[in-house]
Every structure is written in structure tokens, then in C-alpha cells.
C-alpha positions as CSV (number, residue, x, y, z in Angstrom):
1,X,0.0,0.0,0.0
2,X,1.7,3.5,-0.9
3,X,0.9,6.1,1.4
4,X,1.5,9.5,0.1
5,X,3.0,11.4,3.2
6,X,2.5,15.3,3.5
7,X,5.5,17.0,5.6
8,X,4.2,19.5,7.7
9,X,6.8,22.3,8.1
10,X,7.2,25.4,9.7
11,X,8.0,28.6,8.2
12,X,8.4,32.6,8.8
13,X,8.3,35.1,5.4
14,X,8.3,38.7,6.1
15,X,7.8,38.8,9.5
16,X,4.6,36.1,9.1
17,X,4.5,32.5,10.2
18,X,2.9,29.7,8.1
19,X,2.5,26.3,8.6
20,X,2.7,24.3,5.4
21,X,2.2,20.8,4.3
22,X,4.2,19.1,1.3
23,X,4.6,16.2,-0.4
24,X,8.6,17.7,-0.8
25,X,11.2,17.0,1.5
26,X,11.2,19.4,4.4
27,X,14.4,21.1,3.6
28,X,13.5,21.2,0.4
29,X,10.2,23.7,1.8
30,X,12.4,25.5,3.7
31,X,15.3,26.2,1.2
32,X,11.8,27.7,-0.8
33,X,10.5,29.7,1.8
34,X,14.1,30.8,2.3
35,X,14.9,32.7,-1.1
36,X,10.8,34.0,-0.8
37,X,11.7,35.4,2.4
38,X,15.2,37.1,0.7
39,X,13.4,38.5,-2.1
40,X,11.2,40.0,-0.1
41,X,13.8,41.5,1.9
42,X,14.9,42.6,-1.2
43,X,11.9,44.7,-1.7
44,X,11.7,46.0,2.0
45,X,15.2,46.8,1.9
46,X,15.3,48.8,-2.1
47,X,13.3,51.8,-1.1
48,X,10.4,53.6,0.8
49,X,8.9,51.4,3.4
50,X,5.9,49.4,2.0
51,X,3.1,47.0,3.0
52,X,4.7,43.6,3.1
53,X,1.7,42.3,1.5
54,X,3.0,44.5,-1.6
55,X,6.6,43.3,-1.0
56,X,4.9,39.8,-1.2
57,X,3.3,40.3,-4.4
58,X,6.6,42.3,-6.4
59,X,9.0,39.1,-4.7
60,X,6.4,36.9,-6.6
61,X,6.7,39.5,-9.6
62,X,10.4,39.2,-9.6
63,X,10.6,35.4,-8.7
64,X,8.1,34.5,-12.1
65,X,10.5,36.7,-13.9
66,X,13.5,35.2,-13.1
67,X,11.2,31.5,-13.9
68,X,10.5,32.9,-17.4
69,X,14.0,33.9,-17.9
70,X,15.4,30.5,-17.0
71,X,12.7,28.1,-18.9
72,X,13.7,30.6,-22.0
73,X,17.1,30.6,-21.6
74,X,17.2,26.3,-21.4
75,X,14.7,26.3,-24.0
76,X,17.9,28.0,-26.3
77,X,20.5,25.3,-24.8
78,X,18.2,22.5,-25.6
79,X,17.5,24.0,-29.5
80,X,21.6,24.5,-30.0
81,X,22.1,20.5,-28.5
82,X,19.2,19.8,-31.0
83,X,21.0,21.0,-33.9
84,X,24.2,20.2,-32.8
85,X,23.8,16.6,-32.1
86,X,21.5,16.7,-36.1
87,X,24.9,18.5,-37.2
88,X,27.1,15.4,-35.3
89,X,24.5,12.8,-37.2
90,X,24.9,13.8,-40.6
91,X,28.7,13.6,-39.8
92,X,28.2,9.5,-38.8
93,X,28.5,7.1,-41.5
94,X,24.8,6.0,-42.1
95,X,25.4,2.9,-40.2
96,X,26.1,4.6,-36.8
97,X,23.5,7.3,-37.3
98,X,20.5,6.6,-34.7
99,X,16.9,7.8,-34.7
100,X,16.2,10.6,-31.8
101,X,15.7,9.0,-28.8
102,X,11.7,9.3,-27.2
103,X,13.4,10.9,-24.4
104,X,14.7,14.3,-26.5
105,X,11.4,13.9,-28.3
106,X,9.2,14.5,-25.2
107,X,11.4,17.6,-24.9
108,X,9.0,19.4,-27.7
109,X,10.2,18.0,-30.9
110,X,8.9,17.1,-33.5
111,X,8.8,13.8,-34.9
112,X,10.0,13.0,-38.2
């Protein structure tokens, strides 16, 4: 029987305390709630004095962007492996030349 185990874990961003639940390892939760909590600091620290509900919401701002900069980013490294393991194919004499593997297909692309 498989038992799916929550870890309860206790945490403090910005000043608040929270008490969260997680199929993740508990140092994983808290290495999360960790860089929250420093990009909110961030926030706090960068200028006037504001709400920390608002700090909240431009860490989350700031966290997504640096998400979508990332995914983007290995999205380019996994297009230039792409071509240059096609470019390292056509190189191979035909015997030696292998059909992508499923597991770079599921990456987005294209069969054929």
C-alpha cells in the first residue's frame, strides 16, 4: 500500500508565520520559503517602506520573472544540443546514425 506522506513544516516570510504541508522534503520547503523570504527582503530593503503584502506580491513578480527567464534561456540550450547533435548525425556514417531518442522527443520535438 503506498501512502502519500504530506511534511508538515514550519515557516516565517516577512515577519509572518505559516505552517505548510508538502509532499517535498522538508528542507526542500524550507530552502523555498528561504529565497521567498530574501526576495522580499529585497523589496523591503530597495526603497520607501511598504506594505509587506505588496513586497509579497513584487518578490512573486520578480521570482516569475526570473522562472521565465530561465525556462527561455534552457529552451535556447536545448534547440543548440538539437542541432548540434543533427549537425554530429549527418557527420556519422549512415550505419552509426541513430533515430532521436523518445526521451529528447518529449522535450517538444517534432517527430519525423
Amino acid at each position: 500500500m503506498t501512502t502519500n506522506r504530506k511534511n508538515a513544516v514550519r515557516l516565517v516570510i516577512a515577519g509572518e508565520e505559516f505552517s505548510i504541508r508538502s509532499d517535498a522534503p522538508p528542507e526542500h520547503t524550507q530552502a523555498v520559503a528561504d529565497y521567498v523570504n530574501q526576495a522580499v527582503r529585497r523589496i523591503l530593503s530597495s526603497g520607501p517602506i511598504i506594505e509587506s503584502h505588496k513586497a509579497a506580491v513584487m518578490a512573486a513578480m520578480q521570482i516569475a520573472d526570473d522562472l521565465f527567464r530561465v525556462r527561455a534561456e534552457a529552451e535556447e540550450l536545448t534547440n543548440s544540443l538539437r542541432a548540434l547533435s543533427d549537425d554530429v548525425r549527418r557527420l556519422l556514417p549512415p550505419a552509426k546514425r541513430q533515430v532521436t531518442p523518445p526521451s529528447l522527443q518529449s522535450l517538444g520535438r517534432d517527430s519525423g
